[in-house]
C-alpha positions as CSV (number, residue, x, y, z in Angstrom):
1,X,-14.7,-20.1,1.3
2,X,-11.7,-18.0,2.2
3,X,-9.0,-17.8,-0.1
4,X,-5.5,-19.3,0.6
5,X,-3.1,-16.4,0.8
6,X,0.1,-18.5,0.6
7,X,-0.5,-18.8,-3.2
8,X,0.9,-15.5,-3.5
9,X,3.9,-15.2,-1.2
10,X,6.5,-15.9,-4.1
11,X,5.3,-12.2,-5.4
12,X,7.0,-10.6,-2.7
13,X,10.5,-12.3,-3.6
14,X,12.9,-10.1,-5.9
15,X,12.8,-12.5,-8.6
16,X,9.1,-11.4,-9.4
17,X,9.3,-9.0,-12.5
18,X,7.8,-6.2,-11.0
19,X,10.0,-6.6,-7.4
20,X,11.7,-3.0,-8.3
21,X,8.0,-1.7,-9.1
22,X,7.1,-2.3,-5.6
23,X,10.0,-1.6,-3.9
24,X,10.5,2.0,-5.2
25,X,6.3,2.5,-4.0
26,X,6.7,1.0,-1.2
27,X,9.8,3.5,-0.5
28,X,7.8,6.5,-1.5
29,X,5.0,5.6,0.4
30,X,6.9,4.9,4.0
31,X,8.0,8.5,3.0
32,X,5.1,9.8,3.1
33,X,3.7,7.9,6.3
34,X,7.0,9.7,8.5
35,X,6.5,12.9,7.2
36,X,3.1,12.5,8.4
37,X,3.3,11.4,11.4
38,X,7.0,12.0,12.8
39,X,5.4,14.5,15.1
40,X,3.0,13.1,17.1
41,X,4.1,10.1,20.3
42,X,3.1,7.2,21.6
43,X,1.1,5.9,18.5
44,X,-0.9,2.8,18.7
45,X,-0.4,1.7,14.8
46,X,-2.4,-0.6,12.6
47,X,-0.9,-2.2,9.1
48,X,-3.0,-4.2,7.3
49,X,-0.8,-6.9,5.4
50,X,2.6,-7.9,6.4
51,X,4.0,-7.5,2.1
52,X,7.5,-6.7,1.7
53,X,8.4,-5.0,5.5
54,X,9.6,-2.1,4.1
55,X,7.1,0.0,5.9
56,X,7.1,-1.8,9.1
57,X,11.0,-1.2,9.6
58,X,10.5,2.8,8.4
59,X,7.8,2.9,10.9
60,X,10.3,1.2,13.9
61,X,13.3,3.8,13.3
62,X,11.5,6.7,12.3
63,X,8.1,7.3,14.4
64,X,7.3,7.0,18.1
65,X,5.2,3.8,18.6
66,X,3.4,2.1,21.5
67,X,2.1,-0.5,20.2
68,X,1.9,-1.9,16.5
69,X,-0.3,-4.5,15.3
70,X,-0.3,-6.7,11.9
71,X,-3.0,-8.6,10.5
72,X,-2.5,-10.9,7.8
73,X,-3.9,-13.7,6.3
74,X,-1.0,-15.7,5.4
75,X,0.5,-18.3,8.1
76,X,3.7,-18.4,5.4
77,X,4.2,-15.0,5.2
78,X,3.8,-14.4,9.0
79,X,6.3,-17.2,9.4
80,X,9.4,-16.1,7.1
81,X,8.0,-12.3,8.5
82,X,8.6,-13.6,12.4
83,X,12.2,-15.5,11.4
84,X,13.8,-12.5,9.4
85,X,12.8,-9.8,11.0
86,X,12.8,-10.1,14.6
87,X,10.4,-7.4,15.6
88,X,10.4,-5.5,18.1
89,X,8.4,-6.7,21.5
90,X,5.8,-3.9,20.8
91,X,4.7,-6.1,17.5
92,X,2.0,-8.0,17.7
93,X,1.3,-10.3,14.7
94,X,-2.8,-11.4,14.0
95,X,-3.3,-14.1,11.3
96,X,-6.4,-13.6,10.4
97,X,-8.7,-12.3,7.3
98,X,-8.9,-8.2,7.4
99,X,-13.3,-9.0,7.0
100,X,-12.9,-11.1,10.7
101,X,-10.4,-9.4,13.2
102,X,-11.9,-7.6,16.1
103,X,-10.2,-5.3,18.2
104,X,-11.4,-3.3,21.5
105,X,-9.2,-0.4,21.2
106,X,-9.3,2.5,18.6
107,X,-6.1,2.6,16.8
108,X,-4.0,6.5,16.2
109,X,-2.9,5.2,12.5
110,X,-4.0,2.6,10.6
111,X,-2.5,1.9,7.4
112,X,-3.6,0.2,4.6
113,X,-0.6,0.3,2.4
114,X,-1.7,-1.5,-1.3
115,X,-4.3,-3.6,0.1
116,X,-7.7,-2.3,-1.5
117,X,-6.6,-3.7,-4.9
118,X,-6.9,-7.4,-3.2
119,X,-9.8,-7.8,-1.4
120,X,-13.0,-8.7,-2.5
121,X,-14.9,-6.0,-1.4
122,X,-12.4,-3.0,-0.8
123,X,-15.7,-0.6,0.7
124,X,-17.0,-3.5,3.4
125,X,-12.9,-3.3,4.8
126,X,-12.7,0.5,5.2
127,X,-16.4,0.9,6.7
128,X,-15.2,-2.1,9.3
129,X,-12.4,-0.3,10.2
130,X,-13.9,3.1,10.5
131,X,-14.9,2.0,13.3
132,X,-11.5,1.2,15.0
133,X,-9.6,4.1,14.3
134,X,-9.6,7.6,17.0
135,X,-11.9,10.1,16.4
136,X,-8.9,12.3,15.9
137,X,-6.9,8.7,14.0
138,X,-5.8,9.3,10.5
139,X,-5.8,6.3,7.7
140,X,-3.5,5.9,4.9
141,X,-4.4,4.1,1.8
142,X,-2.4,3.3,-1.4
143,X,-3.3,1.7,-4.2
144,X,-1.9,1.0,-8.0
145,X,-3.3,4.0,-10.5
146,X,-4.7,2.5,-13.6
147,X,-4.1,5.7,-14.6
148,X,-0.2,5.6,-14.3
149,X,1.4,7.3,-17.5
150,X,3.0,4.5,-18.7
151,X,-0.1,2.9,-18.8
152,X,-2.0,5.5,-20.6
153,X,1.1,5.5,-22.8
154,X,0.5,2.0,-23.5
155,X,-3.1,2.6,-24.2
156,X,-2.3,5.6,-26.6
157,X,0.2,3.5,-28.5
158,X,-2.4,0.6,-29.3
159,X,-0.5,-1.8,-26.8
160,X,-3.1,-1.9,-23.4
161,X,-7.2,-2.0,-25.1
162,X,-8.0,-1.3,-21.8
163,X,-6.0,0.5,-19.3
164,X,-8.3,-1.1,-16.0
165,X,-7.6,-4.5,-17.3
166,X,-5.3,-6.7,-15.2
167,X,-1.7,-8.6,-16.4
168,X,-0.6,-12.1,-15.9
169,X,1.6,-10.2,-12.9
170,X,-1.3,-8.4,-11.5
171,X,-3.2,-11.9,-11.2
172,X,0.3,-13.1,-9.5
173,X,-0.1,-10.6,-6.8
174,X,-3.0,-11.7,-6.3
175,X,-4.6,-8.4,-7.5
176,X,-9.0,-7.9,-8.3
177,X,-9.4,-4.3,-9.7
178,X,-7.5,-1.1,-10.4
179,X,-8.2,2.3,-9.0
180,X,-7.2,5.8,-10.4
181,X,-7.4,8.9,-8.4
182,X,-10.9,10.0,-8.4
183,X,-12.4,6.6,-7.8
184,X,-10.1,5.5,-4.9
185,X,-10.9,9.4,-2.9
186,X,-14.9,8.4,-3.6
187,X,-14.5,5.1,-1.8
188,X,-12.5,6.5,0.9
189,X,-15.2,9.2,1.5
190,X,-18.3,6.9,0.9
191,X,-16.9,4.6,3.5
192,X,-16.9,7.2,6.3
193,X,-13.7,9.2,6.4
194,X,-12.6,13.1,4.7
195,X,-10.0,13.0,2.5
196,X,-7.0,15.9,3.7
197,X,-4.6,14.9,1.0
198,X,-3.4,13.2,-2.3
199,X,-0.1,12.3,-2.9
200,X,1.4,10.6,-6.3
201,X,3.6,7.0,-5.8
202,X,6.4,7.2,-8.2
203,X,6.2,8.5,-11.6
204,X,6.7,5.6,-13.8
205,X,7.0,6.8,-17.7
206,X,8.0,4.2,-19.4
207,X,7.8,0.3,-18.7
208,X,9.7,-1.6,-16.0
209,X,12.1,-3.0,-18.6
210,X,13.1,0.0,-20.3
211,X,13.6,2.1,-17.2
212,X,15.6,-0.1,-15.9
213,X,17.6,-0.6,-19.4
214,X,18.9,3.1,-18.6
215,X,21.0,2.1,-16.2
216,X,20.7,4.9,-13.9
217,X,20.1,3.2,-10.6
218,X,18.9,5.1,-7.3
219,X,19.4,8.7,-9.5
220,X,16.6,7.6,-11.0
221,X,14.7,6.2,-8.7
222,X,14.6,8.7,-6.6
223,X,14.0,11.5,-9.2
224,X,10.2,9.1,-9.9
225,X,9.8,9.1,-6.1
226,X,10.5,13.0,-5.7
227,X,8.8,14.4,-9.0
228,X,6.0,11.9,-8.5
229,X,4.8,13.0,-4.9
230,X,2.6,16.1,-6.5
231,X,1.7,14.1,-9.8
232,X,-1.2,11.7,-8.4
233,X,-3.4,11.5,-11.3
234,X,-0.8,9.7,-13.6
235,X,1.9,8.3,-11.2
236,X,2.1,4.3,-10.5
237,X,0.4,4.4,-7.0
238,X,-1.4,6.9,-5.2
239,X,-1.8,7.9,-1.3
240,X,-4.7,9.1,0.1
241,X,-4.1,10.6,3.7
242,X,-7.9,10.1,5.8
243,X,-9.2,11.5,8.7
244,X,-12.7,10.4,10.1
245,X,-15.1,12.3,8.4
């Protein structure tokens, strides 16, 4: 039996705790994504997951796309998606599970922007869509470290028994495992595609409470984002840019 994916749209509001968490990743990542591909034209683009938009709107204004296509499982979130963000005609919205869709056309990018983390088997999506991306396509997939240094902080200090263990908040989002670095790139490669690089997602020290208790705002923010990009073992997310191997 599928499962319901509307039980998890109140995640994405900014009253969920962890709302800056994922907004600062989510930043970085979209970063990463343009500087990636601000070069290349007339893209035919995948995203698996709709999530907070931030990626889709950094994609619209910053790289040349044809055509874009999202699947996700949620009729919610494709409906509050379709009535605040008016997207452009190019968009083309699929509800359906990322284990079902079927396309007929290789896509140039596909991204898969924290997604892994919530499926049920993470290997069974990226072998099915191996086989829609170009020969000469590149993949993007992030994921949450379980390896962040806050967490191994935590762990250290007494306070986390086991740093792959999942929170109350990790359940909320509707998250299964964690990843760290090495495990993530082995998946990637087992499943059919060569790893070119490794970026870090935000350097996150301390706890989401006591960052934000400094005070320092976007400084801040954008010092994780900046200092984070080379640190991938022990920052909050990591990116793993994919060709076909």
């Amino acid at each position: 039996m599928k499962e319901n994916l509307d039980q998890y749209k109140d995640a994405y509001e900014d009253s969920f705790p962890y709302y800056w968490d994922e907004t600062v990743l989510l930043d970085a990542y979209a970063r990463k994504l343009v500087e990636t591909l601000k070069d290349r034209r007339n893209l035919r683009a995948l995203s698996l997951g709709i999530g907070r938009q931030i990626v889709s709107r950094t994609l619209f204004d910053n790289i040349s796309l044809r055509e874009y296509h999202v699947v996700e499982g949620s009729p919610e979130i494709i409906a509050d998606y379709l009535a605040k963000a008016s997207p452009p005609a190019f968009v083309q919205v699929h509800e359906a599970y990322f284990e079902d869709i079927e396309f007929d056309q290789p896509f140039d990018v596909i991204e898969m922007g924290f997604v892994l983390e919530h499926v049920d088997d993470p290997g069974l999506v990226l072998r099915r869509f191996r086989g829609m991306i170009a020969d000469d396509g590149v993949l993007f997939v992030a994921v949450p470290n379980a390896r962040s240094l806050h967490r191994l902080l935590g762990h250290a200090a007494g306070l986390m028994p086991d740093i792959y263990s999942l929170s109350d908040s990790d359940r909320a989002l509707g998250h299964k495992r964690y990843f760290d670095s090495d495990s993530i790139a082995d998946l990637v490669e087992a499943s059919g595609y060569r790893v070119e690089a490794r970026h870090g997602l935000m350097l996150k020290p301390f706890t989401t409470g006591q960052i934000q208790s400094l005070g320092l705002g976007r400084t801040l923010d954008e010092a994780l984002i900046e200092v984070g990009f080379g640190l991938p073992d022990i920052t909050n997310g990591i990116l793993l840019v994919a060709r076909p191997g």
